[in-house]
C-alpha positions as CSV (number, residue, x, y, z in Angstrom):
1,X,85.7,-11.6,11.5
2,X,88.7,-14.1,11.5
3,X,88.2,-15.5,15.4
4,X,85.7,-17.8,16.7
5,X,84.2,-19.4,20.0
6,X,85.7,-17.6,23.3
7,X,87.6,-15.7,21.6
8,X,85.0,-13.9,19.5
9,X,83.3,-13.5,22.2
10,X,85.8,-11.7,24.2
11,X,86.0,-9.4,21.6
12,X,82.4,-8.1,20.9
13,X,82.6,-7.7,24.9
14,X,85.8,-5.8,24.1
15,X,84.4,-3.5,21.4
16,X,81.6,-2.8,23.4
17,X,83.4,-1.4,26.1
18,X,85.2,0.6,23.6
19,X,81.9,2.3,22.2
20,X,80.8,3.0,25.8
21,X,84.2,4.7,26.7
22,X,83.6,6.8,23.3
23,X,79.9,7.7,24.5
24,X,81.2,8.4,28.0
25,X,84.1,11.0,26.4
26,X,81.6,12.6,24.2
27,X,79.4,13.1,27.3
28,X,82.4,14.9,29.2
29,X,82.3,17.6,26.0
30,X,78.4,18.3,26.9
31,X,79.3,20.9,29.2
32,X,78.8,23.4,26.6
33,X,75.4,21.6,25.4
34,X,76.9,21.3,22.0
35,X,74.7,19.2,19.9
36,X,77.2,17.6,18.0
37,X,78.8,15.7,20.7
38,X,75.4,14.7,22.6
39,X,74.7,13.2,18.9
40,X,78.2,11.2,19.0
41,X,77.4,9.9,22.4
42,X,73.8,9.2,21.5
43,X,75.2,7.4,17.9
44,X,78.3,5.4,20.8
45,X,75.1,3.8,22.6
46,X,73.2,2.7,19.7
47,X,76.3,1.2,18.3
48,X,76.0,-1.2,21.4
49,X,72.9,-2.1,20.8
50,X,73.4,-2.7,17.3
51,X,76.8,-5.1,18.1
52,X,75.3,-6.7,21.2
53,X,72.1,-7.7,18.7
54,X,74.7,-9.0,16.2
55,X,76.2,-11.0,18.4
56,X,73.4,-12.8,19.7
57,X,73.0,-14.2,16.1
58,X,76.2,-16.1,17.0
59,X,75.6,-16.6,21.1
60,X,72.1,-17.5,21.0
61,X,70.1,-17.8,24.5
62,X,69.3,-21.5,23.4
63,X,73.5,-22.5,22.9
64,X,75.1,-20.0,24.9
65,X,72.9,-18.7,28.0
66,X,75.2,-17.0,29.8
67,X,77.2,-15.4,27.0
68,X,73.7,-14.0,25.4
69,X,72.6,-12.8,28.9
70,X,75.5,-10.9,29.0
71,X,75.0,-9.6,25.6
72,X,71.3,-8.6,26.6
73,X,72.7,-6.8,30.0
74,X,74.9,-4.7,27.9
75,X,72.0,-3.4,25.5
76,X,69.6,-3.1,28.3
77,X,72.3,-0.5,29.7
78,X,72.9,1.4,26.4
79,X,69.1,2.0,26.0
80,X,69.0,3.0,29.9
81,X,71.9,5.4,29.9
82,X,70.6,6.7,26.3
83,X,66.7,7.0,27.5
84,X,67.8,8.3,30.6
85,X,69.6,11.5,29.5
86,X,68.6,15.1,31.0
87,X,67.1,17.0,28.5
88,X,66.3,14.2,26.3
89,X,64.4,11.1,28.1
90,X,63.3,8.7,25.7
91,X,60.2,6.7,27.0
92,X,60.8,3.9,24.0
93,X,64.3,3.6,25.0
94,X,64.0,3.2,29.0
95,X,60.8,0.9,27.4
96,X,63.1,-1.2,25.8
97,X,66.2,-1.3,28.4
98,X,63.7,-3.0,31.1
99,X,62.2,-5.2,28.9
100,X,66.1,-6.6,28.3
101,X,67.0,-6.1,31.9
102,X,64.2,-8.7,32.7
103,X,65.4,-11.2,30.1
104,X,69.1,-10.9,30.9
105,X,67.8,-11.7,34.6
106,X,65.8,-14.6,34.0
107,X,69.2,-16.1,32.4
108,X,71.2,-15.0,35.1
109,X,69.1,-16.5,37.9
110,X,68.1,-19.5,36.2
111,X,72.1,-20.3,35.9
112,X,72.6,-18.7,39.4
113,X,75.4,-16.5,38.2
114,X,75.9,-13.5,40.1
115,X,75.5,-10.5,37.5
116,X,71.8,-11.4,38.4
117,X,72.6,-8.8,40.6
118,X,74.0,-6.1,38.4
119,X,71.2,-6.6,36.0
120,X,68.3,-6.0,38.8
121,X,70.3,-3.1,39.9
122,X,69.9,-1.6,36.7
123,X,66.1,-2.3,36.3
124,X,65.6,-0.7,39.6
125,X,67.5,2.4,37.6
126,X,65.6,1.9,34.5
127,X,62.0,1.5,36.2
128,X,62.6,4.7,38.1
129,X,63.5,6.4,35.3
130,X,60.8,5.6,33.1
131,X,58.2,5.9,36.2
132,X,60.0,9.5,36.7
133,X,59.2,10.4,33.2
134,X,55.8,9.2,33.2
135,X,55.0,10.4,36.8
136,X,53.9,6.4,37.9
137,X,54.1,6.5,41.3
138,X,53.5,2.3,40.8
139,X,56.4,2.2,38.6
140,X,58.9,4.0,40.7
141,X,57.6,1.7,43.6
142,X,58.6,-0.9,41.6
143,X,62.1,0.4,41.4
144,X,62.2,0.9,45.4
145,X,61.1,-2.9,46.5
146,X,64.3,-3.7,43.9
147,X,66.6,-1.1,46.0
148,X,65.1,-2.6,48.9
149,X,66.0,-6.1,48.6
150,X,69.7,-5.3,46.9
151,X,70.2,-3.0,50.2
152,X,68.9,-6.0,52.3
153,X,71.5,-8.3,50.4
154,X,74.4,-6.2,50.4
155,X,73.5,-6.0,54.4
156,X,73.7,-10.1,54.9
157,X,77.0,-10.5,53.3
158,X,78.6,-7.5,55.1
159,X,79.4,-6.0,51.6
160,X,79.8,-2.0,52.8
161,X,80.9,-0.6,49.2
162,X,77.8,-2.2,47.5
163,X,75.3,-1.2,50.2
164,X,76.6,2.7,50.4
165,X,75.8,2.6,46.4
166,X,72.7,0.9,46.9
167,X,71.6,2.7,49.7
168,X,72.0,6.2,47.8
169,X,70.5,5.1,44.8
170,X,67.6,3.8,46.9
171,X,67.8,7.4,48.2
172,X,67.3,9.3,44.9
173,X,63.8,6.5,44.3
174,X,62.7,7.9,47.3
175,X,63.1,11.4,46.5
176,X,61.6,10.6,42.7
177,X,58.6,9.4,44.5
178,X,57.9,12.0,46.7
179,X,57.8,14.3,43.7
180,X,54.6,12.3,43.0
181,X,52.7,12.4,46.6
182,X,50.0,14.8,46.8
183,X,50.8,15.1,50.9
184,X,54.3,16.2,49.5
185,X,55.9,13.0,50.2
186,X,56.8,13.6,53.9
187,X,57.5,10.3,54.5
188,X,59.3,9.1,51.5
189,X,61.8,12.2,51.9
190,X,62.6,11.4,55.5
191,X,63.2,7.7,54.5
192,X,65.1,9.1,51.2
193,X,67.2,11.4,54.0
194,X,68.0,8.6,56.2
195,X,68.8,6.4,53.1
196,X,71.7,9.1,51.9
197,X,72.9,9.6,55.2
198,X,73.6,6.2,55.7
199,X,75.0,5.9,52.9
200,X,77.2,9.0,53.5
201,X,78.5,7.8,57.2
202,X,79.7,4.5,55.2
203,X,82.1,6.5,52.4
204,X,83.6,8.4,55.9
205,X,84.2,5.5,57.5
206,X,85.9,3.9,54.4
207,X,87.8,7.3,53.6
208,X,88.7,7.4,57.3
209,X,90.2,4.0,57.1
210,X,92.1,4.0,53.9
């Protein structure tokens, strides 16, 4: 309330980050399926949302592009993780989260800053996700031509930390869409398969080396 500019700023970025360390300790207390603290980590991610909006009233997409772009990445990931959850998917949510995945993008790319990146990777999690839910097999394929072209970048620059991740994620599409072939999905689970291994032979080779 008493800051302004960069400074203000930094600190709606740092308070978000504080509410999604609080959603991601409540989620460690799930393992006994207690409702109360799936409702504290459920209340942690809406608190995002509700901040990130806020501050877009001051960083507006018009005057501060990049700043509102981040601001729209982090509430495109609160509604993901939150619409995501086993046991209770939330179509609206997951709904929502791409819509602001896509709009965070659009400022990213058209400033050519690199969490372009980070925010695709999530709407390749968010379209799967929704597709999953929804059993769209056009959805989910979707999501894999996004794995696709983040494994194919993380391939030309060479970057073997970011393709393992990519390449299991793009793993766990596959299998998501293999749940949906009538043929049982043959092919997608072999590609899925070779996906994870790959992705597995990189983490030994980095453990290997360290």
């Amino acid at each position: 309330k008493v800051c302004a500019g960069d400074d203000k700023f930094k600190n709606y970025l740092s308070l978000a980050d504080a509410y999604y360390d609080l959603a991601e300790l409540e989620r460690s207390k799930t393992s006994d399926a207690t409702e109360g603290a799936r409702d504290k980590e459920e209340e942690a991610f809406a608190s995002v949302v509700t901040l990130a909006a806020d501050a877009q009233n001051t960083f507006t997409a018009e005057s501060y592009p990049l700043e509102w772009a981040r601001l729209e990445l982090f509430k495109a990931q609160a509604l993901h993780f939150s619409g995501e959850r086993k046991g209770r998917e939330n179509e609206e949510k997951l709904t929502a989260s791409i819509g602001c995945y896509k709009e965070a993008i659009k400022k990213f790319e058209g400033h050519r800053d690199p969490r372009a990146e980070e925010a695709r990777a999530g709407l390749a999690g968010a379209l799967e996700a929704r597709g999953a839910l929804l059993q769209d097999s056009t959805m989910i394929l979707e999501a894999l031509g996004l794995h696709d072209e983040l494994v194919d970048g993380a391939i030309s620059r060479d970057n073997l930390p970011q393709l393992a991740s990519y390449l299991y994620n793009r793993s766990g599409c596959l299998l998501a869409l293999a749940k949906l072939q009538p043929h049982g999905g043959e092919e997608e689970l072999k590609r899925g398969m070779e996906s994870a291994e790959a992705a597995i032979r990189i983490f030994q080779d980095q453990n290997d080396a360290q």
